[in-house]
KOLSEMI-916942 format. One line per 3 residues: number of its first residue (from 0); their letters; for each residue x negated, y, z negated of C-alpha. Coordinates in steps of 0.5 Angstrom, whole numbers, padded with zeros to 4 digits. Layout:
REM residues N
NUM) A) X/Y/Z ~ ...
END
This chain:
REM residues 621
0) XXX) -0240/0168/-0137 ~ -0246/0169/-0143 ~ -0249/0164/-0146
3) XXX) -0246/0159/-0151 ~ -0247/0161/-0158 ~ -0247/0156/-0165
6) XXX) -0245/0159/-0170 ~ -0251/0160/-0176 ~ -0249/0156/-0182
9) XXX) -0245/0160/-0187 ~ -0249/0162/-0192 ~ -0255/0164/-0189
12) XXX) -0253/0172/-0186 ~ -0252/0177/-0193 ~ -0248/0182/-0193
15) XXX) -0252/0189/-0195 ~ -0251/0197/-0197 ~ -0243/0198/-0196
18) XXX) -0242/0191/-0193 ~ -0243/0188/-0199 ~ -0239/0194/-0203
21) XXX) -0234/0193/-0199 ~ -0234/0185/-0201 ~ -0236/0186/-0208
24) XXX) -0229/0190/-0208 ~ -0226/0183/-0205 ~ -0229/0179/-0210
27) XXX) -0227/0184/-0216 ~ -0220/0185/-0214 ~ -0214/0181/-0210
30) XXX) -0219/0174/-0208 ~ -0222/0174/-0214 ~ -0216/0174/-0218
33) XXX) -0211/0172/-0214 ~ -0210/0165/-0218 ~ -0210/0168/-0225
36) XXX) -0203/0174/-0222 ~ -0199/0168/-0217 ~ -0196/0162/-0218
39) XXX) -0197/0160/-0211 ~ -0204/0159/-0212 ~ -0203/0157/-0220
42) XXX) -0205/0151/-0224 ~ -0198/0147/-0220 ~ -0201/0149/-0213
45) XXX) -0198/0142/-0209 ~ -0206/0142/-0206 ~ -0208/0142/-0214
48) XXX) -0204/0135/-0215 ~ -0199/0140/-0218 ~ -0191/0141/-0216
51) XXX) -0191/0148/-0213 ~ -0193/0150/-0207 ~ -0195/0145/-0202
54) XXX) -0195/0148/-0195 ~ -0201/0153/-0193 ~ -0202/0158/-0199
57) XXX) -0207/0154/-0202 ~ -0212/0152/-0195 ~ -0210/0159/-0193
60) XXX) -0213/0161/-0199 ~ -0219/0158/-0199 ~ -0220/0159/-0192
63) XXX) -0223/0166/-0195 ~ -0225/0164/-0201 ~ -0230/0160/-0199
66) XXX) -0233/0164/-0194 ~ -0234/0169/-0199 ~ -0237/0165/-0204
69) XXX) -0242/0162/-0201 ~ -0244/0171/-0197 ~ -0244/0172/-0203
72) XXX) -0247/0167/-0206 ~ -0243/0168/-0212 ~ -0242/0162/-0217
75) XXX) -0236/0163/-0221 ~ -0232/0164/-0213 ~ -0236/0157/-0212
78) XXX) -0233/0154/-0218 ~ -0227/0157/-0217 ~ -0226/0154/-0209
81) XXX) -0230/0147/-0212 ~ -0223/0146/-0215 ~ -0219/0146/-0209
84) XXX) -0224/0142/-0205 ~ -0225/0136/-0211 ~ -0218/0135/-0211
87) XXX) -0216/0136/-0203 ~ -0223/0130/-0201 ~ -0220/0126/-0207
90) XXX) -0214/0126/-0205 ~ -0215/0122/-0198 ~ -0211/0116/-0197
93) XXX) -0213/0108/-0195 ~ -0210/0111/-0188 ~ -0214/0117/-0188
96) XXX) -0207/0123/-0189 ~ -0209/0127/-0195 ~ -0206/0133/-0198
99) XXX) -0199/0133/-0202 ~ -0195/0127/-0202 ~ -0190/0132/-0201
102) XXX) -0191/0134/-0195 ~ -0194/0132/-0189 ~ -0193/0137/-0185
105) XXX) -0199/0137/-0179 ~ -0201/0145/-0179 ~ -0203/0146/-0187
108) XXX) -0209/0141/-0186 ~ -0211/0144/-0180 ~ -0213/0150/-0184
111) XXX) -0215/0146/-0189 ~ -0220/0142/-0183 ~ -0223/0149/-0183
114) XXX) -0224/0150/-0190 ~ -0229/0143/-0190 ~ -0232/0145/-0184
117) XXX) -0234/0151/-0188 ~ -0236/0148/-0194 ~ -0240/0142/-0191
120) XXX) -0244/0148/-0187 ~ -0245/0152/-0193 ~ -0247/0145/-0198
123) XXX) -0247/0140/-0193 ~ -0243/0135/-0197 ~ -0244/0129/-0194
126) XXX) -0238/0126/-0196 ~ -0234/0131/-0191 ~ -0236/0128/-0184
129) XXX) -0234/0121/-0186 ~ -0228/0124/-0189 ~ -0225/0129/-0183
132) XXX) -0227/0121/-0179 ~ -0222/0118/-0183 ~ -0217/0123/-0183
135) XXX) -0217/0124/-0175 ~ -0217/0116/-0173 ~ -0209/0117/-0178
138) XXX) -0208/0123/-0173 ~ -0209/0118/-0167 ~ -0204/0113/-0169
141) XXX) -0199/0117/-0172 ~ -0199/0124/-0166 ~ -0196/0119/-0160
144) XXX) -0191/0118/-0165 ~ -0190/0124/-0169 ~ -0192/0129/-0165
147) XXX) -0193/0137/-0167 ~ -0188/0141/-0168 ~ -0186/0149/-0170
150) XXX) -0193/0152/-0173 ~ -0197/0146/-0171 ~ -0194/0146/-0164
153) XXX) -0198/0153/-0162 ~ -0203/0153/-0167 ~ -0207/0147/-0165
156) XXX) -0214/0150/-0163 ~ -0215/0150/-0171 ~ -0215/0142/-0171
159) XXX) -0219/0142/-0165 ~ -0225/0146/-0168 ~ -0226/0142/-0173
162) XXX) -0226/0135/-0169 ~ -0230/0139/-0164 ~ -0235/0140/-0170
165) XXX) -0235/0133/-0172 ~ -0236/0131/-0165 ~ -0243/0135/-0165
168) XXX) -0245/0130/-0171 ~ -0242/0124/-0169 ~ -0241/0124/-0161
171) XXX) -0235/0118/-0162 ~ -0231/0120/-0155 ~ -0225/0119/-0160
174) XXX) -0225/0126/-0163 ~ -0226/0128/-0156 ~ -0219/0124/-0153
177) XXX) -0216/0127/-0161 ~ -0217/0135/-0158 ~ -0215/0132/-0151
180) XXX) -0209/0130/-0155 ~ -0208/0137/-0159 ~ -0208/0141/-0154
183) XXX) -0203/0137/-0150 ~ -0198/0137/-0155 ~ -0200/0145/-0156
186) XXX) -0196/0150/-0153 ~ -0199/0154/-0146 ~ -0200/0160/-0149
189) XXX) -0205/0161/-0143 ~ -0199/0161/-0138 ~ -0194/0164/-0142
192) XXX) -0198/0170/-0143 ~ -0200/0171/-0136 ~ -0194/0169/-0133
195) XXX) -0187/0172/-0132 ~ -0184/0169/-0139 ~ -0188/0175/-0143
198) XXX) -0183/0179/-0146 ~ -0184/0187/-0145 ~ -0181/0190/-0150
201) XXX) -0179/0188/-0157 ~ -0177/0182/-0159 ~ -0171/0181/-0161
204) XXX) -0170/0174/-0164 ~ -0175/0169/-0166 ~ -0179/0165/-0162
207) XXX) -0185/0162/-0163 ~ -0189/0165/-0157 ~ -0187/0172/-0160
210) XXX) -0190/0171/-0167 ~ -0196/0175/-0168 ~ -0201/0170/-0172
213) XXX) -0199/0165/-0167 ~ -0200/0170/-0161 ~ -0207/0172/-0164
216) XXX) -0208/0164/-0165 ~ -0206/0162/-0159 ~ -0212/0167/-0155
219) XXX) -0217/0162/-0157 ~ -0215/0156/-0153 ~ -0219/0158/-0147
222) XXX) -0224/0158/-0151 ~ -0223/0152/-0155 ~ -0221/0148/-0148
225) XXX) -0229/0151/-0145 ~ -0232/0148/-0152 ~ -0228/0141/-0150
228) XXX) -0230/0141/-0144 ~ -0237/0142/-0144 ~ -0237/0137/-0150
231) XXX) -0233/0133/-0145 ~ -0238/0133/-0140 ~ -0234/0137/-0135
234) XXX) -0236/0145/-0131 ~ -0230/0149/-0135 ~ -0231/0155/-0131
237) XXX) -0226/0161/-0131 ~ -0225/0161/-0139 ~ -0227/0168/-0140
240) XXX) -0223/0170/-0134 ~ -0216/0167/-0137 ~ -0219/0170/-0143
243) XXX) -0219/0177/-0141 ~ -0212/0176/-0137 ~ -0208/0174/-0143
246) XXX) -0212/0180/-0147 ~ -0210/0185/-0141 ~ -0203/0182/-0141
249) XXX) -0202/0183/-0148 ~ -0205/0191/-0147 ~ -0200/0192/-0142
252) XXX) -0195/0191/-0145 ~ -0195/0191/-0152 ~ -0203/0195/-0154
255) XXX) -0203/0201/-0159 ~ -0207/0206/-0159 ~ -0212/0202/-0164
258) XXX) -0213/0197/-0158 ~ -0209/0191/-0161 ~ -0202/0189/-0159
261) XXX) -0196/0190/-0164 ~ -0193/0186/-0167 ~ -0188/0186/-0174
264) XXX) -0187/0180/-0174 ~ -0185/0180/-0166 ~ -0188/0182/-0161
267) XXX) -0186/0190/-0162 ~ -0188/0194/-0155 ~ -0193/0199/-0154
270) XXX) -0190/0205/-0158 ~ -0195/0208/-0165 ~ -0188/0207/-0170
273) XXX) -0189/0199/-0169 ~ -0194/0195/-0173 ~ -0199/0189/-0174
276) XXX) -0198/0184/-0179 ~ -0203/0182/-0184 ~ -0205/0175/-0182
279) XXX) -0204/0178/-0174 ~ -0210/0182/-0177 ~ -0214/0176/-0179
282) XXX) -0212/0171/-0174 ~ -0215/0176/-0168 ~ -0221/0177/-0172
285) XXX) -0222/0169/-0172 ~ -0221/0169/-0166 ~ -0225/0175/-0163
288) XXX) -0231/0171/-0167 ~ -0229/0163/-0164 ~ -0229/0166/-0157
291) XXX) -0235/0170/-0157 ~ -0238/0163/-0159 ~ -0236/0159/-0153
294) XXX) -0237/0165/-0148 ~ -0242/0170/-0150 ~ -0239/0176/-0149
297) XXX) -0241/0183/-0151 ~ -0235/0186/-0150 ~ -0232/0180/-0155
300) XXX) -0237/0184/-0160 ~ -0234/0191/-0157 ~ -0227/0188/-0159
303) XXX) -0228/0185/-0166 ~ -0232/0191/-0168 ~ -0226/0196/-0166
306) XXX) -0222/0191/-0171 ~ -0226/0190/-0176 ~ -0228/0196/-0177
309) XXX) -0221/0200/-0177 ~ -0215/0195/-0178 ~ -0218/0191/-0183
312) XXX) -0219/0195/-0188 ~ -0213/0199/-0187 ~ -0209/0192/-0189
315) XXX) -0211/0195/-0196 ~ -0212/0200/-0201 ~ -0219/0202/-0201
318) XXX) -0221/0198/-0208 ~ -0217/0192/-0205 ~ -0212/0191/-0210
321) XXX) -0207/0190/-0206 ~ -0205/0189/-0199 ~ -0199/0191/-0193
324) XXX) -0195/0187/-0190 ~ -0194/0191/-0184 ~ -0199/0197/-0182
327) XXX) -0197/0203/-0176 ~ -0202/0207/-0172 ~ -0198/0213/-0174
330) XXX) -0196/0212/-0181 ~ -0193/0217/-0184 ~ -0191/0214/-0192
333) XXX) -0192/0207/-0194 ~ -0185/0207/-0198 ~ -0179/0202/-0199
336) XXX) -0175/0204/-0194 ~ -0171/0202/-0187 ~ -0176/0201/-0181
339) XXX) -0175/0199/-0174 ~ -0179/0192/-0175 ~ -0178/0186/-0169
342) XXX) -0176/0183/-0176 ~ -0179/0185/-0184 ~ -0176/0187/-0191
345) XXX) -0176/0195/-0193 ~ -0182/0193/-0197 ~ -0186/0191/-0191
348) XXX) -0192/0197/-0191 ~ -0191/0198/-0198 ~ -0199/0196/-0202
351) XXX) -0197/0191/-0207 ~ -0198/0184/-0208 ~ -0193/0181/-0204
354) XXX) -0190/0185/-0200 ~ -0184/0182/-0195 ~ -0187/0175/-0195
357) XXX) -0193/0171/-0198 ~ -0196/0169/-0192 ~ -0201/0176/-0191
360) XXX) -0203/0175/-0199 ~ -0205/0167/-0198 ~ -0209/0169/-0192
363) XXX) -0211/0176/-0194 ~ -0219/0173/-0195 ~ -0221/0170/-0189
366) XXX) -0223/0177/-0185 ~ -0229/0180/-0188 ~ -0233/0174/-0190
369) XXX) -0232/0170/-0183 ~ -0234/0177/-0180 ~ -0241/0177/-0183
372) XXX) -0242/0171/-0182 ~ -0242/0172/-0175 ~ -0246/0178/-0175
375) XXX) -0251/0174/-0172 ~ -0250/0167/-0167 ~ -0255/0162/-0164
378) XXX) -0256/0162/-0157 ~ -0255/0154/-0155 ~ -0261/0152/-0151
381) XXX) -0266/0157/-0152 ~ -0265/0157/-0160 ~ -0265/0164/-0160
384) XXX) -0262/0170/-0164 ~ -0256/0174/-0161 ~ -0253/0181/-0166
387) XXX) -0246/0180/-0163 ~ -0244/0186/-0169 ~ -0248/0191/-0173
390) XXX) -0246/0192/-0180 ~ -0252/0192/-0186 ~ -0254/0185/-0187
393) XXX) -0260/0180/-0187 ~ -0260/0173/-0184 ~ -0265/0170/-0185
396) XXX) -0265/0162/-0182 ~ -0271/0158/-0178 ~ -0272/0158/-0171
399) XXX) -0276/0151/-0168 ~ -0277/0150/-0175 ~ -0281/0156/-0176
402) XXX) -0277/0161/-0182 ~ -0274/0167/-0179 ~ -0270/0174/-0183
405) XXX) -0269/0180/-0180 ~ -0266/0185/-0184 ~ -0262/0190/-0181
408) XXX) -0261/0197/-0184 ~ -0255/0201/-0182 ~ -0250/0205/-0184
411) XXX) -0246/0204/-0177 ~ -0241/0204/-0175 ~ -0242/0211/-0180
414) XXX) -0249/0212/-0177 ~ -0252/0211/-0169 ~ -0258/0208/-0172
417) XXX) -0259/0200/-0173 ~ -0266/0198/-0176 ~ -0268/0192/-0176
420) XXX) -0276/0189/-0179 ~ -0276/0181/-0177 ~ -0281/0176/-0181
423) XXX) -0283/0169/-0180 ~ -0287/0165/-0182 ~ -0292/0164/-0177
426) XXX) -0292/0166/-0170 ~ -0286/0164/-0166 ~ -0282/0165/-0159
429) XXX) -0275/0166/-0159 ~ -0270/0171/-0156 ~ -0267/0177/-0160
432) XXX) -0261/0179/-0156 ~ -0258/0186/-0158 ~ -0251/0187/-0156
435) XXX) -0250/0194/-0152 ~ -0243/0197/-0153 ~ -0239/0198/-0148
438) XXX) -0239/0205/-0149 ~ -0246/0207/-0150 ~ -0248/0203/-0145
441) XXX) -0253/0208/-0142 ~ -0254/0212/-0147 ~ -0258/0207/-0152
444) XXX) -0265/0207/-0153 ~ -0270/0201/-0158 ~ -0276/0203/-0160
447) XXX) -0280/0197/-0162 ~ -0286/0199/-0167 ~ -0285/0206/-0166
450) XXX) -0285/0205/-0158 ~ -0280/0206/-0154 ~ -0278/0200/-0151
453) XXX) -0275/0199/-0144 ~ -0267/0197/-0146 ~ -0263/0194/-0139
456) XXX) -0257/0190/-0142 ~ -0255/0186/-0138 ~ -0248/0183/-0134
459) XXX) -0245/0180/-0141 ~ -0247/0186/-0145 ~ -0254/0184/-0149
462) XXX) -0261/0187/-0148 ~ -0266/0181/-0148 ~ -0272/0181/-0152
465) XXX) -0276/0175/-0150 ~ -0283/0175/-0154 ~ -0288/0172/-0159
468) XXX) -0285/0175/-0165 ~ -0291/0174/-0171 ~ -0287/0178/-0177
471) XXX) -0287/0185/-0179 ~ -0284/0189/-0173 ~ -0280/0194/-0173
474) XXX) -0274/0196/-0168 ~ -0270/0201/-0169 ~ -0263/0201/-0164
477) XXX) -0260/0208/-0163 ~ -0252/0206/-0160 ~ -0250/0214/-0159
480) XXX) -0242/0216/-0161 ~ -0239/0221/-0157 ~ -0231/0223/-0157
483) XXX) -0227/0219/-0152 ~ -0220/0219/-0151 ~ -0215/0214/-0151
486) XXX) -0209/0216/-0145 ~ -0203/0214/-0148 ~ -0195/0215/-0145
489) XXX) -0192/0221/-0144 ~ -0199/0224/-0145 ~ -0201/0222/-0152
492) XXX) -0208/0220/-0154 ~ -0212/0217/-0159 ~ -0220/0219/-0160
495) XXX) -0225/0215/-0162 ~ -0232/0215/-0164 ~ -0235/0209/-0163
498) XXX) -0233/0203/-0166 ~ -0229/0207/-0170 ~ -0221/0209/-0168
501) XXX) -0220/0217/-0171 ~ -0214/0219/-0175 ~ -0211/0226/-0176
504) XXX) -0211/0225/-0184 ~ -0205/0226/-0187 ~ -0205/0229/-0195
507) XXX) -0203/0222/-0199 ~ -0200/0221/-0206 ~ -0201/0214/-0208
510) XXX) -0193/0214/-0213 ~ -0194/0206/-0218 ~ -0188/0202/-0217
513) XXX) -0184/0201/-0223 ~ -0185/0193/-0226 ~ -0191/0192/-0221
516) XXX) -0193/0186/-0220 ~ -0201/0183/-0219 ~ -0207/0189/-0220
519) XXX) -0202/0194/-0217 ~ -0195/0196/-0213 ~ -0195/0202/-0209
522) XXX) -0192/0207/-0204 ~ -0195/0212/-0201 ~ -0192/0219/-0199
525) XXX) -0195/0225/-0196 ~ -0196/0231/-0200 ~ -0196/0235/-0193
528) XXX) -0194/0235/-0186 ~ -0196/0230/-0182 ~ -0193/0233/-0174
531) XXX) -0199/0236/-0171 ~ -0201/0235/-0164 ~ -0208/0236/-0161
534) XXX) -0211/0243/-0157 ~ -0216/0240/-0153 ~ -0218/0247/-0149
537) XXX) -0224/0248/-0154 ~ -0227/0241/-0150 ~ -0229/0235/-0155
540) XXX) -0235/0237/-0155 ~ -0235/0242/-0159 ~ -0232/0239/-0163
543) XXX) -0237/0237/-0171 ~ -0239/0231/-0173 ~ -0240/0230/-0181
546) XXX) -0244/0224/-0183 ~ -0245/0223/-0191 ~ -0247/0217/-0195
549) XXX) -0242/0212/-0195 ~ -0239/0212/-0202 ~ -0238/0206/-0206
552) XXX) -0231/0205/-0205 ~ -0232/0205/-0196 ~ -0225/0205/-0193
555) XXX) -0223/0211/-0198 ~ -0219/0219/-0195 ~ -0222/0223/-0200
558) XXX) -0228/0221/-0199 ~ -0229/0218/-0191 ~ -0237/0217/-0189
561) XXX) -0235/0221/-0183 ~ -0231/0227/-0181 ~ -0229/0231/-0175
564) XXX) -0227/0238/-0176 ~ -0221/0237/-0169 ~ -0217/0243/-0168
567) XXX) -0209/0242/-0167 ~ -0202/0245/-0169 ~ -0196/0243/-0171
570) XXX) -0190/0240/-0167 ~ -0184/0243/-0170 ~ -0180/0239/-0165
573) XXX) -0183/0232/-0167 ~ -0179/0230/-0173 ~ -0177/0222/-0176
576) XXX) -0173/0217/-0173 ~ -0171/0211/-0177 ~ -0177/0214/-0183
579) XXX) -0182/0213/-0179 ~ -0186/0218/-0174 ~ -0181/0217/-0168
582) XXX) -0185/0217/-0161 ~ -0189/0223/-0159 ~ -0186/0228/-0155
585) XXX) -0188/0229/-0148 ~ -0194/0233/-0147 ~ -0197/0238/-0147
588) XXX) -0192/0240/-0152 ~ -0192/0248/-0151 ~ -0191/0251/-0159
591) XXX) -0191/0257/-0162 ~ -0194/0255/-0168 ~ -0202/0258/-0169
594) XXX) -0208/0253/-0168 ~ -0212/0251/-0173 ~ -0217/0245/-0176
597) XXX) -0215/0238/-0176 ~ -0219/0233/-0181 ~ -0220/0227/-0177
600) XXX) -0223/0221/-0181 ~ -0223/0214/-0179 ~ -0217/0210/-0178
603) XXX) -0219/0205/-0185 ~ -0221/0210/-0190 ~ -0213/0214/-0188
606) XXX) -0206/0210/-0191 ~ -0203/0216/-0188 ~ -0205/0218/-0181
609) XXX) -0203/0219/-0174 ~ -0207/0215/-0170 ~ -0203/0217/-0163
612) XXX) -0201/0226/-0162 ~ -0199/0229/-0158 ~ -0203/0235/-0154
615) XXX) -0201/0243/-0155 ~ -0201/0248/-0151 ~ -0201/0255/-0155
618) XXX) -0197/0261/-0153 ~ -0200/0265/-0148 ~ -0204/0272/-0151
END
């Protein structure tokens, strides 16, 4: 296992370059404007006093709005969530329960435990302590008697980080013996995602377990259970191992192509026609980032850039006005139609305001925010500076007191080249880590000055610079991208250029519903054919690469930062089934049809797309 990691306080890792483009069209569209368009998260909100809606929207909600406001230091996102907060810190009573009188489910106030942790280490409000003490000491009287239940009952780890936070600030062994408690009462994901109960196809009925948001939760409880463990004083060894055992289990099962597991709203199996939910997206990322905390990990880096990089922003139309509640690897239309979903409504993977259900438009906010602030992490014990992903930004924080900002100028993952000029305030000692993907491990080069400089990742993934650093270096880390495959069943692959997974792009016309709701309801049809296979007789290698600046919408088709000119032909005999692409025909599939380009683009920047092709075989001249 890596070295354990805090995270920075929020606020103090910016966004730059196309990294703040792309939160800037958060905050202008569907985050920024979600309360003016949705009753939910109107004036009535039950989390405003109000008779609405008094469940997990508004703390869902405000999970993501907070994060954002405070990366991008954005007053008027502020105010909007200082609303929210005023209301839920006045709402406590004598015993210590807060939130709507209407409901006093568990699982709302987990997230709304972590909407105060967040806002309390962007602020430091110091009534926020006080407060999550006197509402633990209620959950303590009230849990033997009143013990978790559905959601609350496999979603646990949420509550338990919020108690841990407090126990760093307030060591009462009551908050350890409440996450004790929690964890009791949640269920064994660890062994039902490595034993024999795992199901290996799609789900056919509702079960907790099977519940995509609640499996990509339920990953975080090796993580959450080494962090209480250390707290308790106790060895916690094997946490990463569990880990890595139910992420290889799920891959077995039901990984795609993309590197995540199905799931739509079950677990749905390995084949490219399934999708991911929304929230499933966002949790997964959550937890990538809480896991990389407790085990420090490169690969846990490695992971989070594969689904931040491509599955979060293909949850939304490039200007995020609107959002799927299911995405496929291989898309070919977004549109109000019968699909074979594990369970969801025809208008699952329309773009729109809320599609199939409310839960992905409340949750929708949490991804990219909470993915810059934990570009960067503290390594525990050594006060030092660890990159877990790359992404154009500047943190800036103090290390021993001494005031410390490391710039970090990249177009990557469009670009190999990461740049980055430390400052401090006087000389100081601290160890950087850089994290070496997984994929270039070998091939990445640093220069430190100009100079080359000696770059030996090493078991857990980081190179370690350990040195008096006094301000004004340069290091310049070059991460090389080559095209690589990704085997799939009956000889399908996928390709993917570093962090980035490439699609064969299909032509997209964007086709406004009739009495949209929100910004905007759309489906997205193709404007040609789609049943393309991959010729690899040419050799990958040959195959160009074309970078250009990333504009300033990142995630769009026309204009995706980088482009692969990949050869291919059509798959006469690879029709649709259930209006979706049906699985991949055997390979290699010999056609007759001629060869010719294909434009491969990243998976986020095509709503259409196919992400798992066959390979052809040409005719013989």
């Amino acid at each position: 296992m890596g070295t354990r990691h805090t995270q920075l306080a929020l606020g103090e890792i910016r966004p730059a370059g196309w990294l703040r483009r792309q939160l800037r069209l958060q905050a202008e569209g569907l985050t920024g404007r979600v309360e003016e368009i949705w009753p939910d998260l109107g004036p009535g909100s039950g989390w405003l006093g109000g008779p609405g809606e008094d469940w997990e929207r508004g703390p869902y909600y405000l999970d993501g709005l907070v994060p954002l406001a405070h990366v991008l230091d954005d007053a008027a996102l502020r105010e909007k969530a200082a609303r929210w907060i005023e209301w839920m810190l006045a709402s406590q009573r004598p015993d210590g329960q807060f939130g709507p009188e209407s409901n006093d489910d568990w699982w709302p106030r987990m997230v709304a435990l972590k909407v105060l942790v967040q806002h309390a280490e962007a602020t430091g409000d110091a009534r926020v302590p006080g407060f999550l003490a006197r509402y633990f000491t209620y959950q303590l009287a009230h849990l033997p008697g009143r013990p978790l239940t559905e959601w609350g009952a496999v979603r646990a780890t949420e509550n338990v980080l919020a108690a841990l936070w407090l126990h760093a600030r307030d060591p009462d062994p009551r908050w350890l013996a409440l996450s004790e408690l929690l964890l009791e009462q949640n269920a064994d994901w660890v062994g039902y995602l490595t034993g024999d109960e795992l199901i290996t196809g799609p789900a056919t009925v509702f079960e907790h377990r099977t519940h995509g948001p609640n499996v990509a939760m339920g990953l975080k409880v090796p993580a959450v259970r080494a962090l209480l463990d250390e707290a308790s004083g106790r060895g916690g060894e094997g946490g990463y191992a569990r880990l890595t055992a139910c992420l290889a289990a799920l891959d077995r099962w039901h990984g795609q192509v993309h590197g995540m597991f199905s799931g739509d709203e079950w677990l749905a199996g390995r084949e490219a026609h399934h999708g991911i939910e929304t929230c499933q997206v966002m949790e997964y990322l959550f937890t990538l980032e809480q896991s990389a905390l407790a085990f420090g990990e490169g690969a846990l880096g490695d992971l989070a850039e594969l689904v931040a990089f491509n599955h979060l922003p293909a949850a939304f139309d490039p200007e995020m006005r609107a959002h799927q509640y299911h995405q496929q690897a291989n898309q070919i239309s977004a549109t109000v139609a019968e699909r074979r979903w594990t369970l969801s409504s025809d208008d699952a993977n329309i773009f729109g305001l809320e599609p199939h259900f409310g839960c992905c438009l409340a949750n929708m906010h949490q991804g990219w925010p909470k993915f810059v602030a934990s570009l960067w992490m503290r390594s525990v014990g050594d006060d030092g500076l660890t990159a877990f992903a790359y992404g154009p930004s500047t943190v800036r924080t103090r290390v021993g007191g001494t005031e410390v900002t490391v710039e970090q100028t990249t177009d990557y993952p469009f670009e190999e080249t990461v740049r980055l000029d430390v400052s401090v305030s006087a000389p100081v000692r601290f160890p950087l880590r850089l994290r070496v993907p997984g994929w270039c491990r070998g091939s990445a080069t640093l220069t430190v000055d100009g100079e080359p400089h000696p770059l030996a990742p090493g078991a857990d993934g980081y190179a370690v610079l350990d040195r008096t650093w006094s301000g004004g270096e340069t290091l310049r880390l070059t991460l090389p991208m080559r095209l690589r495959k990704e085997r799939r069943e009956r000889g399908a692959l996928g390709l993917r250029l570093g962090p980035l997974v490439l699609v064969a792009a299909v032509p997209e016309s964007w086709r406004p519903l009739p009495d949209a709701r929100g910004l905007g309801e759309w489906e997205v049809v193709p404007l040609g054919s789609w049943n393309h296979g991959l010729y690899l007789g040419d050799g990958l290698e040959n195959w160009p690469i074309r970078r250009t600046p990333v504009p300033e919408v990142p995630f769009a088709a026309a204009t995706a930062p980088v482009t692969v000119r990949g050869r291919g032909a059509r798959v006469y005999s690879w029709r649709i089934e259930d209006n979706s692409a049906a699985v991949p025909p055997d390979s290699p599939v010999p056609v007759g049809s001629p060869l010719g380009d294909l434009r491969l683009v990243p998976y986020g920047c095509a709503r259409l797309r196919l992400a798992e092709l066959p390979t052809v075989l040409p005719p013989r001249r």
